[in-house]
mmJSON file of the N, C-alpha and C atoms, coordinates in Angstrom:
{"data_MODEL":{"atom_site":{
"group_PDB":["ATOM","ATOM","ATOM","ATOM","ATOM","ATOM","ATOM","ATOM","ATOM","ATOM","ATOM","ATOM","ATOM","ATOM","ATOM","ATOM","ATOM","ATOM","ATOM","ATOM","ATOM","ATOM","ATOM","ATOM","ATOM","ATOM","ATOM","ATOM","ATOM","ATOM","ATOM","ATOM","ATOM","ATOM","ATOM","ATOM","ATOM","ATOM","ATOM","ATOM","ATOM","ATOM","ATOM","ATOM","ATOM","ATOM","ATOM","ATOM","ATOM","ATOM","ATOM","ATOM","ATOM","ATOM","ATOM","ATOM","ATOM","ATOM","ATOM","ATOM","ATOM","ATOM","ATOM","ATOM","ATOM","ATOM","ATOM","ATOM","ATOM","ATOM","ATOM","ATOM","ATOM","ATOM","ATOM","ATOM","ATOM","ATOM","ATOM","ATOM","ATOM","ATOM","ATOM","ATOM","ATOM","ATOM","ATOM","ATOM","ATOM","ATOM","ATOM","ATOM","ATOM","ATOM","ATOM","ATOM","ATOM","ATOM","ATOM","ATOM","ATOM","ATOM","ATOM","ATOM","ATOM","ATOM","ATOM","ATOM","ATOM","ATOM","ATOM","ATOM","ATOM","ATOM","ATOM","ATOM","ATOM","ATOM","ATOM","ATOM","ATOM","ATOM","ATOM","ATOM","ATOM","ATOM","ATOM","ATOM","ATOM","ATOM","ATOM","ATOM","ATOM","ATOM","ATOM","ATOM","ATOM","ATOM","ATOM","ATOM","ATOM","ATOM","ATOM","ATOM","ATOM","ATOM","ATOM","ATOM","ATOM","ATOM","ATOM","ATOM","ATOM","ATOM","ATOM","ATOM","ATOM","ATOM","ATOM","ATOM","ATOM","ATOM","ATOM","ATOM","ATOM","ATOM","ATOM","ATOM","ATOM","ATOM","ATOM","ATOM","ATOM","ATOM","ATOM","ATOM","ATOM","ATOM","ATOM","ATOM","ATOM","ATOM","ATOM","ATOM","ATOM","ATOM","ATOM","ATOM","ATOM","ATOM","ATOM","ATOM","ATOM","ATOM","ATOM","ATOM","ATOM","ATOM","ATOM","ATOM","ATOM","ATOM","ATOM","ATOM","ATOM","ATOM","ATOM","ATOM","ATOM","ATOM","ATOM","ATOM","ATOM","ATOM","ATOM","ATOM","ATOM","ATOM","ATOM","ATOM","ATOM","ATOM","ATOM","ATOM","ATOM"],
"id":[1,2,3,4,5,6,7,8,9,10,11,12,13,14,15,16,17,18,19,20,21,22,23,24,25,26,27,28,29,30,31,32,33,34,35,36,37,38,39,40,41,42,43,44,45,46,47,48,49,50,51,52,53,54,55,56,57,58,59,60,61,62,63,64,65,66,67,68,69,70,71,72,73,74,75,76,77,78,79,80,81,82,83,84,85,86,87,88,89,90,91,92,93,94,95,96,97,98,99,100,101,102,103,104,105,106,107,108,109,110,111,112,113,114,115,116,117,118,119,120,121,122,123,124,125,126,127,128,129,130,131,132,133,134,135,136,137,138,139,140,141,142,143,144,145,146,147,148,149,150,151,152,153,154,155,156,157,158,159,160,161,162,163,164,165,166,167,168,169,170,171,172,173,174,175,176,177,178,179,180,181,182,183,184,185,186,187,188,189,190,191,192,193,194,195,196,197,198,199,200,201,202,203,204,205,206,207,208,209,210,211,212,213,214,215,216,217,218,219,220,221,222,223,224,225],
"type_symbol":["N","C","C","N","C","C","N","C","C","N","C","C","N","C","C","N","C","C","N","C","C","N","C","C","N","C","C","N","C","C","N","C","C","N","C","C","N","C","C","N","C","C","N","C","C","N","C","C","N","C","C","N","C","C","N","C","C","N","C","C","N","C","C","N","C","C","N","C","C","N","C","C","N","C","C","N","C","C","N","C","C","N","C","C","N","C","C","N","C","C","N","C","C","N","C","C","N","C","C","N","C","C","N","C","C","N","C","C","N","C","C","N","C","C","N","C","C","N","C","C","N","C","C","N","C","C","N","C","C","N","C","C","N","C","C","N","C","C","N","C","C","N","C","C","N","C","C","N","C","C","N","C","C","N","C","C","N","C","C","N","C","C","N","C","C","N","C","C","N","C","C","N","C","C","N","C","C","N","C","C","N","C","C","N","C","C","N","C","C","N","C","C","N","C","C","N","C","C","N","C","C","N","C","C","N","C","C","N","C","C","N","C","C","N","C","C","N","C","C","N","C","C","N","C","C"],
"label_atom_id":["N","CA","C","N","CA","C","N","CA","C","N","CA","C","N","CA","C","N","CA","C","N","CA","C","N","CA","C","N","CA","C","N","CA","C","N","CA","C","N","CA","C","N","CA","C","N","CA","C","N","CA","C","N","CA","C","N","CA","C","N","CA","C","N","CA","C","N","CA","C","N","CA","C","N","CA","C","N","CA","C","N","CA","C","N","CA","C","N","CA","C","N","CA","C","N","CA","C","N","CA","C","N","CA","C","N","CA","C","N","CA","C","N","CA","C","N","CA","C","N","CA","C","N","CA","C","N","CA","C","N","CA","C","N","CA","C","N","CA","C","N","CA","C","N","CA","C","N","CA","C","N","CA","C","N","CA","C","N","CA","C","N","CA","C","N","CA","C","N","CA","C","N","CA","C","N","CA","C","N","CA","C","N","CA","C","N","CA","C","N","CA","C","N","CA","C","N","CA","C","N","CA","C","N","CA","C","N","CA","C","N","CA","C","N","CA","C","N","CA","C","N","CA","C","N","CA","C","N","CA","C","N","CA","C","N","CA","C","N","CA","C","N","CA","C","N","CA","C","N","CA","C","N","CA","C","N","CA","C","N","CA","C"],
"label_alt_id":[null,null,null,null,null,null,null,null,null,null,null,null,null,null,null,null,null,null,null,null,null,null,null,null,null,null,null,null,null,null,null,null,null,null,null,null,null,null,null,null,null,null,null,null,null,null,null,null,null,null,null,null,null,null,null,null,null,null,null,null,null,null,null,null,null,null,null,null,null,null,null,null,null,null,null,null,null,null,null,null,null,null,null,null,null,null,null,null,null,null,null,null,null,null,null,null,null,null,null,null,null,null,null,null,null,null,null,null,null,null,null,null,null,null,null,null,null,null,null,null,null,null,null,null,null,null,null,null,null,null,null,null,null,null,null,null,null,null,null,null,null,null,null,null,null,null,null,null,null,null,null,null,null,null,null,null,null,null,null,null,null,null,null,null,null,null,null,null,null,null,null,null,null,null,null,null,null,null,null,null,null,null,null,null,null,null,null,null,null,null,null,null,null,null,null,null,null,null,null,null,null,null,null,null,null,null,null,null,null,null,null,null,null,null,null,null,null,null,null,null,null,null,null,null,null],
"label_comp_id":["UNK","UNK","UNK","UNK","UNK","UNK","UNK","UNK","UNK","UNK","UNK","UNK","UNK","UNK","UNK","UNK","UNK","UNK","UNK","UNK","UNK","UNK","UNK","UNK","UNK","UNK","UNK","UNK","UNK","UNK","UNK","UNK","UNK","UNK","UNK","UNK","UNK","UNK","UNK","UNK","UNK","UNK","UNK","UNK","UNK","UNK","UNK","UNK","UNK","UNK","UNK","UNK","UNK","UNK","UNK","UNK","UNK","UNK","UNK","UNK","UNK","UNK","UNK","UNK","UNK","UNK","UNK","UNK","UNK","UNK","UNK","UNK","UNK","UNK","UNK","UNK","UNK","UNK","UNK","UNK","UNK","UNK","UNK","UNK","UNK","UNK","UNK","UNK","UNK","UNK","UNK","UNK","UNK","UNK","UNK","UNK","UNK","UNK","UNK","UNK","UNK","UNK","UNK","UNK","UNK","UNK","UNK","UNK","UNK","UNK","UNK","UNK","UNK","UNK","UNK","UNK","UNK","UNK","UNK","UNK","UNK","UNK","UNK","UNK","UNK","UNK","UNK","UNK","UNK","UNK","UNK","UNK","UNK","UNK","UNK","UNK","UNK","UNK","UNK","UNK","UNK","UNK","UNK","UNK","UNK","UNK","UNK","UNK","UNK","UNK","UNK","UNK","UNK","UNK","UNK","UNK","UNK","UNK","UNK","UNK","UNK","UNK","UNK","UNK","UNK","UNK","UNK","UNK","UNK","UNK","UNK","UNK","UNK","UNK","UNK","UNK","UNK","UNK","UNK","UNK","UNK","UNK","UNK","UNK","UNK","UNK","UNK","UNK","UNK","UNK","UNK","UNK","UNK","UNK","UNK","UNK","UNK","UNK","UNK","UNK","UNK","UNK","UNK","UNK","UNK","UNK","UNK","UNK","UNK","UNK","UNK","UNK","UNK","UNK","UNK","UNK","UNK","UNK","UNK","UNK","UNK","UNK","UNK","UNK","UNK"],
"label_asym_id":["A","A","A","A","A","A","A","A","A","A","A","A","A","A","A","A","A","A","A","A","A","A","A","A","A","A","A","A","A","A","A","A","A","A","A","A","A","A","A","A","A","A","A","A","A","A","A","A","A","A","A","A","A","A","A","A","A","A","A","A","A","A","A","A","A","A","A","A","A","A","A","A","A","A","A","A","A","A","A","A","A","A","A","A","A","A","A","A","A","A","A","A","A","A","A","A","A","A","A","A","A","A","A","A","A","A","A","A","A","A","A","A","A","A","A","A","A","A","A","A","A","A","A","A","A","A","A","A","A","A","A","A","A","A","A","A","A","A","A","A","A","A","A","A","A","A","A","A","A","A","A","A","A","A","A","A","A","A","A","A","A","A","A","A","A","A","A","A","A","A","A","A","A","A","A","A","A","A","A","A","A","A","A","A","A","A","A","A","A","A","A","A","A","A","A","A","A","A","A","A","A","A","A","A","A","A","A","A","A","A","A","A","A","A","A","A","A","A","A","A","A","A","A","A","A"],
"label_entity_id":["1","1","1","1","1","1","1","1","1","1","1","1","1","1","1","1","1","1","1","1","1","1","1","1","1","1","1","1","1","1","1","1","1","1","1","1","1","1","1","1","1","1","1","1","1","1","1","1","1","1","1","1","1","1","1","1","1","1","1","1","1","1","1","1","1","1","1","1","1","1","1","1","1","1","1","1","1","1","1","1","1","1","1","1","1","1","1","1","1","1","1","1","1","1","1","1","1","1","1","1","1","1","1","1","1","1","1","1","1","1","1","1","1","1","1","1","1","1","1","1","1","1","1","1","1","1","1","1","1","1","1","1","1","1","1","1","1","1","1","1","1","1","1","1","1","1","1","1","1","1","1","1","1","1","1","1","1","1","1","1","1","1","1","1","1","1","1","1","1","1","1","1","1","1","1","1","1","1","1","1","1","1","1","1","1","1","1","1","1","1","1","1","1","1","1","1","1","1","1","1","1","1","1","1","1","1","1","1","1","1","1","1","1","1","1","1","1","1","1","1","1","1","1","1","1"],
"label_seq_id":[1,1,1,2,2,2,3,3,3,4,4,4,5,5,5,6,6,6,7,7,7,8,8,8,9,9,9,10,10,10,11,11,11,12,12,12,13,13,13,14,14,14,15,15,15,16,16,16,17,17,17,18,18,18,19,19,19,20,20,20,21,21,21,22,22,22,23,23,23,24,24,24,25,25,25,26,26,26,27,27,27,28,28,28,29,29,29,30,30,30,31,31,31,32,32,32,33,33,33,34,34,34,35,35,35,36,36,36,37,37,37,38,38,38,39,39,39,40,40,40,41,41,41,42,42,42,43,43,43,44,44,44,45,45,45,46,46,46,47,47,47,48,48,48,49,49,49,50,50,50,51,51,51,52,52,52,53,53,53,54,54,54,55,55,55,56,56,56,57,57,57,58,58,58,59,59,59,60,60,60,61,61,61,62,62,62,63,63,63,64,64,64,65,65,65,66,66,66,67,67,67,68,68,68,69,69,69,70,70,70,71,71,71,72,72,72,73,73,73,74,74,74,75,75,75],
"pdbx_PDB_ins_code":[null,null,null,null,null,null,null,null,null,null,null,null,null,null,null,null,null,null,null,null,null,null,null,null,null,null,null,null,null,null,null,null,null,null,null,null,null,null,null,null,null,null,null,null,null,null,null,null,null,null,null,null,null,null,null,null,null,null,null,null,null,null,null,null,null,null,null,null,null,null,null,null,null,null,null,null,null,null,null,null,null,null,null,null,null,null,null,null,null,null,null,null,null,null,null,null,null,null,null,null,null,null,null,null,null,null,null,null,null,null,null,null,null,null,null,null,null,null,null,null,null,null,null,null,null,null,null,null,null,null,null,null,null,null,null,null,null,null,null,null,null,null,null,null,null,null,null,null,null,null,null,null,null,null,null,null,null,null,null,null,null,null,null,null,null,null,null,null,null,null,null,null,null,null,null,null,null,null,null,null,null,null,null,null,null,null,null,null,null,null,null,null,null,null,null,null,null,null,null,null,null,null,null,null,null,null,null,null,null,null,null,null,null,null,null,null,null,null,null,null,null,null,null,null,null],
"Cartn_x":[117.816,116.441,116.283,115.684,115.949,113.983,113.863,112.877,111.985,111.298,111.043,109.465,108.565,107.519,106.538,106.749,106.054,105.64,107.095,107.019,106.539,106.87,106.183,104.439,104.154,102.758,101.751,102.697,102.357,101.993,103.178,103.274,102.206,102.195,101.334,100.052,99.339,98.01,97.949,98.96,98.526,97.999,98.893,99.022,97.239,96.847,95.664,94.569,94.827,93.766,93.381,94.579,94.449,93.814,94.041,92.976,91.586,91.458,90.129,89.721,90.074,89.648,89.231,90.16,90.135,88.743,88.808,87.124,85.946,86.107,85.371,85.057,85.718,85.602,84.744,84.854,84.656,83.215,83.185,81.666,80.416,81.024,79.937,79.771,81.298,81.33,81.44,81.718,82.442,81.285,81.96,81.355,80.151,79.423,78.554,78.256,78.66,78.466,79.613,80.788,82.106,82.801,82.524,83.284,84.665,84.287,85.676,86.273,87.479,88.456,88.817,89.355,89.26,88.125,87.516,86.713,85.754,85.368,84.188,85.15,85.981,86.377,87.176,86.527,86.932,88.333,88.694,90.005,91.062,91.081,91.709,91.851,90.317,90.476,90.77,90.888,91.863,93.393,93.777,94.936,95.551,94.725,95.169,95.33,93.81,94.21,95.286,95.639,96.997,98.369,98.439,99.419,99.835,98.605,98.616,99.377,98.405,99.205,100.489,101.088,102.18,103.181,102.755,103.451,103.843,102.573,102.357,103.85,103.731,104.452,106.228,106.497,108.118,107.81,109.686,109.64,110.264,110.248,109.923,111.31,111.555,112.824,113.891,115.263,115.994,116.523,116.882,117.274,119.045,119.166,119.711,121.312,122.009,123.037,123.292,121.935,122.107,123.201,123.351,124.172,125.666,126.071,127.642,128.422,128.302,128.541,128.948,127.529,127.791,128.481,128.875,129.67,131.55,131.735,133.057,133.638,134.48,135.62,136.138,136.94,137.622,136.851,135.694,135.013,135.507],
"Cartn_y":[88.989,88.559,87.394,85.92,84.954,84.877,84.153,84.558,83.192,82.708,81.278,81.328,80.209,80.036,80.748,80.748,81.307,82.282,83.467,84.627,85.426,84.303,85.375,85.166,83.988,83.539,84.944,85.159,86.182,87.806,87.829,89.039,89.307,88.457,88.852,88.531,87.836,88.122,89.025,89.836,90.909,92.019,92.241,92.771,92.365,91.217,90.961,90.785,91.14,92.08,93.057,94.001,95.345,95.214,94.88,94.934,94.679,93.769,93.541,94.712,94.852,95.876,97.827,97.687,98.906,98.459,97.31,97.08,96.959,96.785,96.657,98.102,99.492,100.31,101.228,100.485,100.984,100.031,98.953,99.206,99.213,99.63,100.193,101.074,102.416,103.291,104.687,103.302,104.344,105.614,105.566,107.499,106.901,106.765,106.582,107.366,108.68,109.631,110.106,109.111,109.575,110.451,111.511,112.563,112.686,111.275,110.915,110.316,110.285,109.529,108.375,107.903,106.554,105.923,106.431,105.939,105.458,105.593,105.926,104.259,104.34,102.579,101.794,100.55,99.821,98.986,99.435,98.576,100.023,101.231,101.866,101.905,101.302,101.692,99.907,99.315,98.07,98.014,98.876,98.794,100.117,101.058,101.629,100.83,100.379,99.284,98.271,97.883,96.664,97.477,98.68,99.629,100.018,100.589,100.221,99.157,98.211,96.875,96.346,96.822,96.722,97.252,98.648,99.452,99.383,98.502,97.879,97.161,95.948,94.89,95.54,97.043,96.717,97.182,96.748,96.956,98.548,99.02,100.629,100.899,100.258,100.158,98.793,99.208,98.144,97.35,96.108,95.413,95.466,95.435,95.524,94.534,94.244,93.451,92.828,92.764,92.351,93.889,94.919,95.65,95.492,94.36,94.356,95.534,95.718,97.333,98.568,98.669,99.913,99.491,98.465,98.638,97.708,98.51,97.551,99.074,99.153,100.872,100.681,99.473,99.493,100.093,100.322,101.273,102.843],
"Cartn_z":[104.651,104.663,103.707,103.852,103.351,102.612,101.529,100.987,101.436,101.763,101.976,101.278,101.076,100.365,101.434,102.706,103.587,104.122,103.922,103.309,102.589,101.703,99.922,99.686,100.429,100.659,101.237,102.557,103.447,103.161,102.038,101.898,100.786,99.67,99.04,99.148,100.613,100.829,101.287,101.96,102.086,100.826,100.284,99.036,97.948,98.228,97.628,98.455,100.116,100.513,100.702,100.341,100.423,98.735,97.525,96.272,96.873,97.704,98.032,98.739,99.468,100.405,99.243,98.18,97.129,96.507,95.972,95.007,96.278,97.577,98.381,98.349,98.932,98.391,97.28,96.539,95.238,95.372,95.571,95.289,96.827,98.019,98.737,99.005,98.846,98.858,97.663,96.442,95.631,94.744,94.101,93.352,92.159,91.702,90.935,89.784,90.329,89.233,88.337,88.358,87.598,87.58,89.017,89.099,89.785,90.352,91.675,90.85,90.192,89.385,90.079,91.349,91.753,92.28,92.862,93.585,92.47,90.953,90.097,88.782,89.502,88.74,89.122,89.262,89.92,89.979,88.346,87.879,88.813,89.01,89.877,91.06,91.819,93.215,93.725,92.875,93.254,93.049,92.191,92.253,93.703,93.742,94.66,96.116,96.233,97.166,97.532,96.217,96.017,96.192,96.036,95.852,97.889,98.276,99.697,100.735,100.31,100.497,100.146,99.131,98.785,99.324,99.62,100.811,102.24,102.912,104.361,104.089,102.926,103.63,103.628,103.248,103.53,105.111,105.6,106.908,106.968,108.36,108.885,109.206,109.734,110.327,110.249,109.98,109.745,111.407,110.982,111.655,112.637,114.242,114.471,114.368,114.458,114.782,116.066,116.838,117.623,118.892,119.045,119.218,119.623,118.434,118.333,118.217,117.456,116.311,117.352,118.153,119.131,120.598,120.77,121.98,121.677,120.481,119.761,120.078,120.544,120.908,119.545,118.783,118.027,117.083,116.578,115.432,115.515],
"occupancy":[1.0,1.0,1.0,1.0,1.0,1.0,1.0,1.0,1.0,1.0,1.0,1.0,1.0,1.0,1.0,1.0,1.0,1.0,1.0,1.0,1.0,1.0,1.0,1.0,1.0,1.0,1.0,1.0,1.0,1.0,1.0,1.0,1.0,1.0,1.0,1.0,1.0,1.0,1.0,1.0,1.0,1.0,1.0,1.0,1.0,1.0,1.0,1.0,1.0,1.0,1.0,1.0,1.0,1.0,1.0,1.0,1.0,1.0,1.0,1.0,1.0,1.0,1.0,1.0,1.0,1.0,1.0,1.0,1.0,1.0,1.0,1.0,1.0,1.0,1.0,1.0,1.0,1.0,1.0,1.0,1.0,1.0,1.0,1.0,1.0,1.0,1.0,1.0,1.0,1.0,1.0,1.0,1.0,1.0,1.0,1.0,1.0,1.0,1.0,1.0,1.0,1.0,1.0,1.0,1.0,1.0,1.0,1.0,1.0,1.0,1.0,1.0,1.0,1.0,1.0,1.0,1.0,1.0,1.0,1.0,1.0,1.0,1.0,1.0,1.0,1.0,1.0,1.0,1.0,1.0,1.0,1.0,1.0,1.0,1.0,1.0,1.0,1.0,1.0,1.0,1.0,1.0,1.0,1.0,1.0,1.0,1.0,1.0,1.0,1.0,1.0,1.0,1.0,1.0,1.0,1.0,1.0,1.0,1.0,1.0,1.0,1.0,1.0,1.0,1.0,1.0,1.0,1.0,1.0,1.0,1.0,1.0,1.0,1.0,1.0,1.0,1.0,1.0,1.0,1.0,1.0,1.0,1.0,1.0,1.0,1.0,1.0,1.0,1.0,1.0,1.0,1.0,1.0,1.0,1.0,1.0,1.0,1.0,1.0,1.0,1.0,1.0,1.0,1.0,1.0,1.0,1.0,1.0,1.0,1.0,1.0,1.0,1.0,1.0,1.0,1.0,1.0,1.0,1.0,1.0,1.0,1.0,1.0,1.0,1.0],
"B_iso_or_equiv":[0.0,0.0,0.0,0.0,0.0,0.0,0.0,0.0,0.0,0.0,0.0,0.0,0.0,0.0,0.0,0.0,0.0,0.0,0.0,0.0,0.0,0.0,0.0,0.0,0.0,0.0,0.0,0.0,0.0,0.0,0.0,0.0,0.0,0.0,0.0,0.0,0.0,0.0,0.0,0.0,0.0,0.0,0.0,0.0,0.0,0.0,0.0,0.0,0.0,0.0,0.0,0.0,0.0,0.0,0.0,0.0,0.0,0.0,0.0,0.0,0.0,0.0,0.0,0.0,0.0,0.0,0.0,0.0,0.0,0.0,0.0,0.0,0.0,0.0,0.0,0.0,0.0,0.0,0.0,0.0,0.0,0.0,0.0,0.0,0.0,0.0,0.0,0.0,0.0,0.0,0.0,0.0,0.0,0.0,0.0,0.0,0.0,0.0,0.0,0.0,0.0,0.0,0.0,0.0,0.0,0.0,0.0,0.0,0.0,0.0,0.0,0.0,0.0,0.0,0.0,0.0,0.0,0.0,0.0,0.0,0.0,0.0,0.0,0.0,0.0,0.0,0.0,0.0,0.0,0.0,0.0,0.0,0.0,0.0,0.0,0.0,0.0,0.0,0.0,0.0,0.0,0.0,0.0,0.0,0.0,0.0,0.0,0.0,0.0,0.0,0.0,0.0,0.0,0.0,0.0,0.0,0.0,0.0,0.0,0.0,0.0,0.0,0.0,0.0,0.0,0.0,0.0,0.0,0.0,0.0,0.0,0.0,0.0,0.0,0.0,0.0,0.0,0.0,0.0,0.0,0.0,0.0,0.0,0.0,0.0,0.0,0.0,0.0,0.0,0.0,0.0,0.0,0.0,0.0,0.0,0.0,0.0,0.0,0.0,0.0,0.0,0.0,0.0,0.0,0.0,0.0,0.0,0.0,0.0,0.0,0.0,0.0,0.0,0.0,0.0,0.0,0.0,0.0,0.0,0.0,0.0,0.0,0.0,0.0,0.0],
"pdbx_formal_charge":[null,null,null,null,null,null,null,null,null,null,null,null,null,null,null,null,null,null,null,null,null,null,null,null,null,null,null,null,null,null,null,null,null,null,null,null,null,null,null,null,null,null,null,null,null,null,null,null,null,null,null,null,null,null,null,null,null,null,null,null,null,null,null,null,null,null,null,null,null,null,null,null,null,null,null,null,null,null,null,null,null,null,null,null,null,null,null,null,null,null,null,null,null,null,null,null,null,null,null,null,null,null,null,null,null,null,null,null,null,null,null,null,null,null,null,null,null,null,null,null,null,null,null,null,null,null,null,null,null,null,null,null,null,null,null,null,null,null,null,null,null,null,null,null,null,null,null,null,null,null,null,null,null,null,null,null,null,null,null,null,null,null,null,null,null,null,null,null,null,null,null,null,null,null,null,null,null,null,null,null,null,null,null,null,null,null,null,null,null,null,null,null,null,null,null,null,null,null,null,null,null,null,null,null,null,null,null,null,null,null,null,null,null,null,null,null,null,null,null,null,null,null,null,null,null],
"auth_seq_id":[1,1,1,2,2,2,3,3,3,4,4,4,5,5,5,6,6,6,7,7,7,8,8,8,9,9,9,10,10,10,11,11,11,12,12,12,13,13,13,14,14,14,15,15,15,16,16,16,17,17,17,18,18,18,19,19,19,20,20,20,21,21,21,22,22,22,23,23,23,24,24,24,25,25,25,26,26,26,27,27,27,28,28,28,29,29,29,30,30,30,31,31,31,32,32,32,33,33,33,34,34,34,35,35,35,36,36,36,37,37,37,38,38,38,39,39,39,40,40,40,41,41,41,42,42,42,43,43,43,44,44,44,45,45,45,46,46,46,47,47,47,48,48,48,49,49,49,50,50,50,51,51,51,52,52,52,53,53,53,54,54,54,55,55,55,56,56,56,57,57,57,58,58,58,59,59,59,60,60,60,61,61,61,62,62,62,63,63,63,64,64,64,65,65,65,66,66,66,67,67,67,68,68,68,69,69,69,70,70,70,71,71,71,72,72,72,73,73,73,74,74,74,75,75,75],
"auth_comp_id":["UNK","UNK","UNK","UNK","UNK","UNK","UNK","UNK","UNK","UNK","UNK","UNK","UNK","UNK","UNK","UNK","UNK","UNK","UNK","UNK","UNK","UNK","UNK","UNK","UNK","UNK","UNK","UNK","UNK","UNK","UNK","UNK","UNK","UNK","UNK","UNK","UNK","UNK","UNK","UNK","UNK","UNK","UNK","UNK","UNK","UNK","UNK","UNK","UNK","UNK","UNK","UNK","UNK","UNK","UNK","UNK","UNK","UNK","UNK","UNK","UNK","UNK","UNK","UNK","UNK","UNK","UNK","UNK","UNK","UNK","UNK","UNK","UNK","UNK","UNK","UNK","UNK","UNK","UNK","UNK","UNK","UNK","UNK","UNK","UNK","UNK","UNK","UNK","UNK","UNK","UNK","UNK","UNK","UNK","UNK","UNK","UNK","UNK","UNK","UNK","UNK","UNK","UNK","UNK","UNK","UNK","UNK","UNK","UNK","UNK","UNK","UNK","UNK","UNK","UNK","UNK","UNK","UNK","UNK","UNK","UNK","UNK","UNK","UNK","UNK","UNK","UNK","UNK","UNK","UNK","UNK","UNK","UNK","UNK","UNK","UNK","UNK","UNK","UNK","UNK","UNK","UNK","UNK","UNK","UNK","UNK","UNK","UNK","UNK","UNK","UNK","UNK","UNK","UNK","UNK","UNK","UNK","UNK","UNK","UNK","UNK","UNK","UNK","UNK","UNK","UNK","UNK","UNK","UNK","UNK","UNK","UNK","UNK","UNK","UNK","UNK","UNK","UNK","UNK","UNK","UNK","UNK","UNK","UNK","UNK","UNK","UNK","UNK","UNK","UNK","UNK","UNK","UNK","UNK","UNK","UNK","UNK","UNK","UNK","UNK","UNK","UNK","UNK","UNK","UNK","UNK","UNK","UNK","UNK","UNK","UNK","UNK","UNK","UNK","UNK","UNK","UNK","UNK","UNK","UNK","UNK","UNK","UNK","UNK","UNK"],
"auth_asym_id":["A","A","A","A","A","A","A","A","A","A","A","A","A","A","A","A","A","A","A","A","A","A","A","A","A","A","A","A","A","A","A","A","A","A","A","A","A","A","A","A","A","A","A","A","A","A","A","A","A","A","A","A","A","A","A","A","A","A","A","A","A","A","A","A","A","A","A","A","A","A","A","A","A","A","A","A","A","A","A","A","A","A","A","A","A","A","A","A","A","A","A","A","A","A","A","A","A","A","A","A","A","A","A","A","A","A","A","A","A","A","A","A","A","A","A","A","A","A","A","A","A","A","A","A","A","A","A","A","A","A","A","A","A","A","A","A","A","A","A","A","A","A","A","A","A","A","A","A","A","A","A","A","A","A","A","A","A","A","A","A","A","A","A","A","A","A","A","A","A","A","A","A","A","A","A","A","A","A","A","A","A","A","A","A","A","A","A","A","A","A","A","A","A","A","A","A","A","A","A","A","A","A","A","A","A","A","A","A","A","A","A","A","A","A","A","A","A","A","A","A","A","A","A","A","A"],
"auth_atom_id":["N","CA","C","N","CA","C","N","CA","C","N","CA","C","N","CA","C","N","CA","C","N","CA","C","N","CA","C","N","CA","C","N","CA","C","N","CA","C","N","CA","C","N","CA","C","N","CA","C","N","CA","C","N","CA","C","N","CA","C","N","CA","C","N","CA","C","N","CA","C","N","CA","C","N","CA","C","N","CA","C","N","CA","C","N","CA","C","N","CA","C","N","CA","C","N","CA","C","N","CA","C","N","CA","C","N","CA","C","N","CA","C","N","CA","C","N","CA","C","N","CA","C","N","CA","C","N","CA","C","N","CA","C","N","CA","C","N","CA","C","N","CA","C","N","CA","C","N","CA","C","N","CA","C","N","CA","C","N","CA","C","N","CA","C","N","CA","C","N","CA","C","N","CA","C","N","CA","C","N","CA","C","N","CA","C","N","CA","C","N","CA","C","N","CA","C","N","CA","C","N","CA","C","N","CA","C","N","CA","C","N","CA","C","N","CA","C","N","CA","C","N","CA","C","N","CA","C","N","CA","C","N","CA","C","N","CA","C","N","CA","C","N","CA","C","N","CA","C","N","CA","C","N","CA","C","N","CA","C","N","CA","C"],
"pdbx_PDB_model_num":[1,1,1,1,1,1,1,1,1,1,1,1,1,1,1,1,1,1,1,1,1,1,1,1,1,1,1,1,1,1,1,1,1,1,1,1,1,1,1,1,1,1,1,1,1,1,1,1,1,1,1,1,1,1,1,1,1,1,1,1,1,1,1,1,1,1,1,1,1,1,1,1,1,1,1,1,1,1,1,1,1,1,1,1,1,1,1,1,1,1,1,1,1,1,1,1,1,1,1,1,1,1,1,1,1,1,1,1,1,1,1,1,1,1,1,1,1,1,1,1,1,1,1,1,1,1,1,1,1,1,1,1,1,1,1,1,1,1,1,1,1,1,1,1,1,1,1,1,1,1,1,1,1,1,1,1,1,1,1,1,1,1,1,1,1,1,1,1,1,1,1,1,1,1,1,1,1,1,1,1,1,1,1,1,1,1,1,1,1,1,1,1,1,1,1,1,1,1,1,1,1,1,1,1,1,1,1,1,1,1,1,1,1,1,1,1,1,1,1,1,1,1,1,1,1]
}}}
């Protein structure tokens, strides 16, 4: 996997819209009365958000070889 400016651009808007999306959260939905531990501050439910996002961007599944590999007898 080669890292290019375009990439890393990518990945971490993601990553800083999922923060947005945590303080978005937090303030149309969040807890008011301080009983909800994330939801009740905002410096948490942005990082949970960013933490999210951070998670999205790895990939699920690895990449094939093109299926060299599985039709070589010699393996």
């Amino acid at each position: 996997m080669t890292l290019n400016s375009k990439t890393i651009l990518k990945k971490s808007g993601i990553v800083l819209a999922g923060a947005a999306l945590g303080y978005a959260y937090y303030y149309f939905i969040g807890c008011s009365s301080g009983s909800c531990p994330i939801t009740s501050n905002p410096y948490i439910s942005t990082f949970y958000g960013a933490l999210i996002g951070f998670i999205l961007i790895f990939p699920t599944k690895k990449k094939e070889n093109g299926g060299a590999e599985k039709n070589n007898p010699a393996n």
